[in-house]
VOPAVEX-964225 format. One record per residue: z, y, x of N, C-alpha, C in turn; residue number from 0; residue in three letters. Coordinates in steps of 0.05 Angstrom, whole numbers, plus 32768, in hexadecimal, padded with zeros to 4 digits. Each point is the difference from the previous one (the first is absolute). Example, Ala and Ser with C-alpha at 12.3 -4.5 7.8 and 13.67 -1.06 7.14 Angstrom:
% VOPAVEX-964225
SITE   n.up   n.north   n.east   ca.up   ca.north   ca.east   c.up   c.north   c.east   num   residu
SITE   809C      7F8E     8108    8000       8018      7FEE   8000      8018     8012     0      ALA
SITE   7FF2      8015     7FF9    8001       8018      8010   800E      8016     7FF1     1      SER
This chain:
% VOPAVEX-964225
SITE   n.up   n.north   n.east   ca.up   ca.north   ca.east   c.up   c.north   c.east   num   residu
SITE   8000      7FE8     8011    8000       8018      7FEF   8000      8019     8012     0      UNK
SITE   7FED      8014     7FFB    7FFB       8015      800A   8019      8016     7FFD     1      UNK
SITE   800A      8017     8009    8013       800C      7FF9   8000      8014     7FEA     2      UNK
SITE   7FDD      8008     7FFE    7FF9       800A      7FE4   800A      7FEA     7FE7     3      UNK
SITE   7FFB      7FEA     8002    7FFD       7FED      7FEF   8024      7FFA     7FFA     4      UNK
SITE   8012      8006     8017    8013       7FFB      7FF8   8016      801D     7FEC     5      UNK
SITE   7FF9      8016     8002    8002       8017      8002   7FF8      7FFF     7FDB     6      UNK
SITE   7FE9      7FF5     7FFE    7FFA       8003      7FDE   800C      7FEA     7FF6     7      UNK
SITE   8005      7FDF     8009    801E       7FF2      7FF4   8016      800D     7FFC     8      UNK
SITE   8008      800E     8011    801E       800F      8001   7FFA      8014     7FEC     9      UNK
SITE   7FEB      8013     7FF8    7FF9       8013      7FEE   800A      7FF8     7FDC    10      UNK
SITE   7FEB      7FE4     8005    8001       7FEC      7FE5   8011      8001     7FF8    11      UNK
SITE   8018      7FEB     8010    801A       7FFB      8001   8011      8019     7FEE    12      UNK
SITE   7FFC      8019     8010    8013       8012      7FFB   7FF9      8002     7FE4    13      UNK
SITE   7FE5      800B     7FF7    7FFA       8006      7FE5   8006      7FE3     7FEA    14      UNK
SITE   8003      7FF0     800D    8005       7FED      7FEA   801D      8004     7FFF    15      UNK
SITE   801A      8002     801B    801D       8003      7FF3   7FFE      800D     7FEA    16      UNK
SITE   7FF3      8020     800D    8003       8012      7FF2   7FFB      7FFC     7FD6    17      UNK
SITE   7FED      7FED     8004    7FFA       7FFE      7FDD   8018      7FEB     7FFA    18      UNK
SITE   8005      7FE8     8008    8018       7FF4      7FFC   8017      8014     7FF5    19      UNK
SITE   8004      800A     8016    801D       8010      8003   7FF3      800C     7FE7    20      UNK
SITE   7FF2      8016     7FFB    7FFB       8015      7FE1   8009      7FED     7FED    21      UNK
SITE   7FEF      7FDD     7FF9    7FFC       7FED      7FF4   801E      7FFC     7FF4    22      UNK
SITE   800D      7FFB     8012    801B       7FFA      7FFE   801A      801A     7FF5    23      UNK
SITE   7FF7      8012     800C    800F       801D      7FF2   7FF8      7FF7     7FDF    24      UNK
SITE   7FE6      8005     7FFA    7FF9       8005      7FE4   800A      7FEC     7FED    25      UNK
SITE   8004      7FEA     8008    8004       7FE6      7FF2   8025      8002     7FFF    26      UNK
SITE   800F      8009     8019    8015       800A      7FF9   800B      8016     7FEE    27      UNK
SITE   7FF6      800B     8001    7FF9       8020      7FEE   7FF8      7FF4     7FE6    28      UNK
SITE   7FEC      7FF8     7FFA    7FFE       7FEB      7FE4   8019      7FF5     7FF4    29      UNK
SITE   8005      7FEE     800E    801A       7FF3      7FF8   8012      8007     7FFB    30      UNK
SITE   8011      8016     8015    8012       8012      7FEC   7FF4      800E     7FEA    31      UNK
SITE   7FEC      800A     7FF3    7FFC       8011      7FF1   8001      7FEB     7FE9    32      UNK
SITE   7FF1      7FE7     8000    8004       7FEA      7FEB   8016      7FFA     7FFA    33      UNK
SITE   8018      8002     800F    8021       7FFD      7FFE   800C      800E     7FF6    34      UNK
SITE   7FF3      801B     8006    8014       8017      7FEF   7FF4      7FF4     7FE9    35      UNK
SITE   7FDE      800C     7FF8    8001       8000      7FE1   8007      7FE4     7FF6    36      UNK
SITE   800C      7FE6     800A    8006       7FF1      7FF7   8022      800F     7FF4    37      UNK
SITE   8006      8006     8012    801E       8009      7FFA   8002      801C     7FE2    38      UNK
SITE   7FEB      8006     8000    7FFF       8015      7FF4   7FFB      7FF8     7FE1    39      UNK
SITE   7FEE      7FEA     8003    7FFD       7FF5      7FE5   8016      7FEC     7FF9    40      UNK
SITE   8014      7FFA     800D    8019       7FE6      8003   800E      8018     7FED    41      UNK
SITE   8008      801F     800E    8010       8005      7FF8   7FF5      8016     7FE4    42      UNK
SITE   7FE6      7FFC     7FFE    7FF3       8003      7FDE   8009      7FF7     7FF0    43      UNK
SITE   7FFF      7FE2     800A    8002       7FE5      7FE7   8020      8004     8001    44      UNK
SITE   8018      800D     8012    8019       7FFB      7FF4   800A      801D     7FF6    45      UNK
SITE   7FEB      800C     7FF8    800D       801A      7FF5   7FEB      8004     7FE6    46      UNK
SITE   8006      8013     7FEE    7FF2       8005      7FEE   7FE7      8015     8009    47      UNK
SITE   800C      8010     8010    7FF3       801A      800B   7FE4      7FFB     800F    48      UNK
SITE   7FE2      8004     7FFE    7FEF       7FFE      800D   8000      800F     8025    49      UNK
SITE   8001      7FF6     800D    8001       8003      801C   7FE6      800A     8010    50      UNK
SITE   7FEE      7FFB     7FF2    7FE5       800E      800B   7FFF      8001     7FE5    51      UNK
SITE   7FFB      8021     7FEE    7FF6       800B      7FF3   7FE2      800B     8007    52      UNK
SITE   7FF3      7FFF     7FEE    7FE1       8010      7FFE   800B      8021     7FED    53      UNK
SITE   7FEF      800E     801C    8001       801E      7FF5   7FF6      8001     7FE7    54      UNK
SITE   8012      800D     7FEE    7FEE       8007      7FE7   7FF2      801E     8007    55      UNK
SITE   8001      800B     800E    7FE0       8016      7FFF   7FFA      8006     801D    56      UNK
SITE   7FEA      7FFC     7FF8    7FFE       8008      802B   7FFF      801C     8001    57      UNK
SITE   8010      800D     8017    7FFB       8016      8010   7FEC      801C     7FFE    58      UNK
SITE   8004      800C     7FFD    7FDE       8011      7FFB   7FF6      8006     8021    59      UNK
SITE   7FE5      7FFA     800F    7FFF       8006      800B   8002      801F     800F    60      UNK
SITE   8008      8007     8020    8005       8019      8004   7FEE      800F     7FF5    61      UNK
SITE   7FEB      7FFE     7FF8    7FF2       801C      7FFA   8005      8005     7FDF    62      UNK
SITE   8000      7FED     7FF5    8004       7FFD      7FE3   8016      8011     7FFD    63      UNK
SITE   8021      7FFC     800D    8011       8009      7FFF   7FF5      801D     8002    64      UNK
SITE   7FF9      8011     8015    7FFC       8019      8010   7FEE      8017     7FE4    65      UNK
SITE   7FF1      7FE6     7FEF    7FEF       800C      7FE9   8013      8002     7FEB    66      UNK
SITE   8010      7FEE     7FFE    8015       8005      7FE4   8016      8015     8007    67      UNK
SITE   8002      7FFC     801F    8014       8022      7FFF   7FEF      8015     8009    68      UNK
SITE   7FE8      8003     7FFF    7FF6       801F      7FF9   7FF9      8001     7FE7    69      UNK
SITE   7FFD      7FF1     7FEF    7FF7       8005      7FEC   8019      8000     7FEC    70      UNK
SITE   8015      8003     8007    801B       8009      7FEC   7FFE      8022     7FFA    71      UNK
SITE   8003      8003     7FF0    800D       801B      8001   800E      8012     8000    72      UNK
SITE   8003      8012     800F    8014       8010      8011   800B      800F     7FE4    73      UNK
């Protein structure tokens, strides 16, 4: 093996930890998030109270807002 030739194995190498290692973050990061909302819905089902509610009205966007307060009157 030439030392170019070994130079782009070692390159490989690194870029593949490197996706592993991301691979492995994300799949951890997954997993807790599946845990909470597991916990989240555990402690749904022992209360009456909805725990993730849906907004009943969405937000007005910023400009929307900026048009309903000039257009009040003074």
């Amino acid at each position: 093996m030439t030392a170019a030739e070994q130079y782009v194995a070692a390159a490989y190498l690194i870029v593949f930890a490197l996706v592993l290692a991301y691979v492995l973050i994300i799949s951890t990061k997954l997993r807790r998030l599946e845990q909470a909302l597991q916990d989240l819905l555990a402690q749904e089902a022992t209360t009456d109270e909805p725990v993730l509610e849906e907004p009943t009205q969405r937000p007005a966007p910023e400009r929307e807002q900026r048009v309903a307060v000039e257009a009040q009157p003074q």
